[in-house]
GUVOLO-37292 format. One record per residue (C-alpha): z, x, y. Coordinates in pm, whole numbers, padded with zeros to 5 digits, always signed. Each point is the difference from the previous one (the first is absolute). Layout:
% residues N
ZXY
...
//
This chain:
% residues 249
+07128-07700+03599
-00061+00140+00318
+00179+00379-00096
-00205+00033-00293
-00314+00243-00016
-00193+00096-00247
-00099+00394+00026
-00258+00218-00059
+00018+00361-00030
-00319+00214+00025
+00044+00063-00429
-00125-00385+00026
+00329-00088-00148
+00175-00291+00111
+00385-00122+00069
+00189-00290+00112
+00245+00102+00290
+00249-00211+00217
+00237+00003+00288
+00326-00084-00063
+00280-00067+00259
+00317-00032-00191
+00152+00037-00320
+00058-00388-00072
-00373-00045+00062
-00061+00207-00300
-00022-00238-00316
-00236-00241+00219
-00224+00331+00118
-00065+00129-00340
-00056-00328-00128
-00321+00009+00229
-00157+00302-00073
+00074-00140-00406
+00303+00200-00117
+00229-00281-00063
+00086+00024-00385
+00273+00163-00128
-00064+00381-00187
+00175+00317-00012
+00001+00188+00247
-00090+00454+00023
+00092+00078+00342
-00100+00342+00060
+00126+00240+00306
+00028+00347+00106
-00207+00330+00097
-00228-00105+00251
-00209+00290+00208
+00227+00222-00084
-00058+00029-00383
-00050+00388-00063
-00355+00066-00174
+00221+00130-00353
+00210-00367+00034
-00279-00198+00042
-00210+00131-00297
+00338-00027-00212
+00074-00336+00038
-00364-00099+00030
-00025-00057-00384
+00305-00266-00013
-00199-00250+00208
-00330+00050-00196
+00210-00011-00351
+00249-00218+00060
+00130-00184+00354
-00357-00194+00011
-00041-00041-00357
+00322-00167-00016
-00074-00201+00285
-00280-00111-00211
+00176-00074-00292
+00272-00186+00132
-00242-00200+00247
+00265+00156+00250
-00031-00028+00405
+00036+00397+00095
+00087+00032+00375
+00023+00268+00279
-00036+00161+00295
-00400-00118+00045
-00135+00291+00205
-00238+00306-00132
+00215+00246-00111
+00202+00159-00262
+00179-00212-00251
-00217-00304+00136
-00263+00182-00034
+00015+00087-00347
+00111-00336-00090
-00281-00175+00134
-00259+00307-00187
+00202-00039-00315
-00082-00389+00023
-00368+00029+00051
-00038+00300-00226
+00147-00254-00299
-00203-00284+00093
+00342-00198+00062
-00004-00334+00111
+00380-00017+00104
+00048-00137+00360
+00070+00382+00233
+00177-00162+00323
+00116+00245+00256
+00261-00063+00305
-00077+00147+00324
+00106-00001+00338
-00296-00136+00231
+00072+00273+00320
-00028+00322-00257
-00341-00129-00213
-00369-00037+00068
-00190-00272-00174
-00335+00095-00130
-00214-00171+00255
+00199+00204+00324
-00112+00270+00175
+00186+00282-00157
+00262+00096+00215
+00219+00354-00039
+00326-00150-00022
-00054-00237-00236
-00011-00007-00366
-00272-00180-00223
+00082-00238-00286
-00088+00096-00387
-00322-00140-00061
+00104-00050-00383
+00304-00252+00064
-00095-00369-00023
+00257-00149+00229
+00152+00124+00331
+00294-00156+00192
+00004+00079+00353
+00368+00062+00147
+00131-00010+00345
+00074+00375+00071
-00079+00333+00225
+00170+00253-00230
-00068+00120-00370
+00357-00169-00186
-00032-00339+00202
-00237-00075-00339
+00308+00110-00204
+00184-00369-00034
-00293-00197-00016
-00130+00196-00292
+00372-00096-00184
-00005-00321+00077
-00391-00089-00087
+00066+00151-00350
+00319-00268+00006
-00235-00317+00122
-00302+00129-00272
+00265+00081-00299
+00160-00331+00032
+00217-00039-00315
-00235+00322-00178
+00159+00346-00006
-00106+00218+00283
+00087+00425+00002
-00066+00281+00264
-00147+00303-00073
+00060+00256+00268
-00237+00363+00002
+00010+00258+00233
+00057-00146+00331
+00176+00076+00327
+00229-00172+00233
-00159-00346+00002
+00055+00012-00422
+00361+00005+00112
-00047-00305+00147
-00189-00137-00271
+00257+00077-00256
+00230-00156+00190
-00181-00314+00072
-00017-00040-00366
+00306+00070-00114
+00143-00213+00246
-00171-00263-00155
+00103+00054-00344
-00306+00177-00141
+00009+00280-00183
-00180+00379+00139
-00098+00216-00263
-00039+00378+00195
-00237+00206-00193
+00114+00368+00006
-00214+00250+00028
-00196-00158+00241
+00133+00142+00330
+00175-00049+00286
+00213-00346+00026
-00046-00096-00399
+00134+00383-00039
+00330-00066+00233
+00059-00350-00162
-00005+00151-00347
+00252+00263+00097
+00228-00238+00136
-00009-00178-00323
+00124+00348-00174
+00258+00050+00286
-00200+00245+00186
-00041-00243+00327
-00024+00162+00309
-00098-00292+00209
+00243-00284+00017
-00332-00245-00024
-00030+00129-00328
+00370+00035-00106
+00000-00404+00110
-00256-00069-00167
+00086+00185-00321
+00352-00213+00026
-00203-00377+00026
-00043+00026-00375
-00368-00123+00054
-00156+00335-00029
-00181+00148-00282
-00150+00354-00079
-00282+00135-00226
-00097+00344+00036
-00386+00074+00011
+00018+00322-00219
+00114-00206-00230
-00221-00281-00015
-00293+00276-00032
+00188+00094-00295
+00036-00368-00152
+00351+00040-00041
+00026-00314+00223
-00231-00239+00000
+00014-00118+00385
-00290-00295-00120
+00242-00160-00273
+00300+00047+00253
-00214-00188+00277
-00101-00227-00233
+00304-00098-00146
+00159-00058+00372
-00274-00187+00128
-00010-00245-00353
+00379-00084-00012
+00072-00312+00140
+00346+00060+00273
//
């Protein structure tokens, strides 16, 4: 087990984080840091940085409320992006805040993060202290993680349903919408929530003008709930998450 480390970030929190080299190593490398059984799976992607102050308190609420909470419930693996920011962010808050015990692993590429005992250095990014798992990736470039994230979900699911829910984002959630669908999971795009979810839910209505989204809109693997109204309980995004994640494929 020579990739594994255990971290410690200056909250005193700890994680388990390793270095993986390829995708076939995967079931064997989670297996060591003790994610081997089989669970559904709440992989979560989008906004990053670049979440506007009005976005972020907006969708803010739906991790407190209900993506950890379900998580919870369903004794579900939730997985992302890893690092200290924006939709990772509030995922790994949301899961403290609830006093959740559900295992938080976040996929990173090693040459863009710093681990918690480095010196900080400017170009890197540190990892959420609130996640309970990291896998390290081989990478240089923010959307290297993007596969790796897919695929873990696919080693962790098993035979259990797995969904993506996609907020905010940029460029990289592109990627990450991709990855996923390629794999045959679904994305659920939140409207309302800015940016990439916003262009993803247009396509849906035939309002694409990006031909990611248009082909992404076609796959028939992507979903959209609007955030207005999910404020306004006309949807109920936690039974729709719910039901997705507890139906056996």
């Amino acid at each position: 087990m020579k990739n594994r480390l255990k971290l410690t970030f200056d909250s005193g929190q700890t994680a388990l984080a390793i270095r993986v080299n390829q995708q076939a190593e995967l079931p064997n490398t989670l297996k060591q840091i003790g994610l081997s059984d089989s669970r559904p799976v709440l992989v979560v992607v989008g906004g990053a940085s670049n979440i506007s102050e009005a976005d972020f308190l907006r969708i803010q609420r739906l991790f407190v409320e209900i993506l950890a909470p379900i998580a919870q419930t369903l004794g579900a693996y939730v997985v992302d992006g890893g690092t200290d920011a924006g939709v990772m962010r509030l995922m790994g808050v949301a899961r403290t805040q609830i006093g959740a015990k559900f295992a938080l692993v976040g996929v990173a590429p090693e040459g863009k993060v710093a681990l918690p005992n480095e010196l900080k250095v400017a170009d890197l990014t540190p990892l959420e202290p609130n996640h309970t798992h990291f896998l390290l990736v081989p990478g240089s470039n923010w959307g290297d993680e993007s596969p790796w994230i897919s695929d873990v979900a696919t080693v962790l699911a098993g035979g259990a349903p797995s969904v993506t829910v996609l907020l905010n984002g940029g460029e990289v959630t592109f990627k990450d919408a991709f990855s996923s669908v390629n794999t045959g999971r679904l994305v659920v795009a939140i409207a309302g929530s800015g940016r990439t979810a916003d262009i993803l839910a247009g396509a849906l209505l035939g309002n694409a003008t990006d031909d990611r989204a248009k082909e992404l809109a076609k796959s028939g693997k992507l979903q959209c709930i609007n955030l207005i109204d999910i404020e306004r309980g006309v949807d109920n995004l936690g039974e729709i998450i719910k039901g997705l994640l507890s139906t056996k494929e």
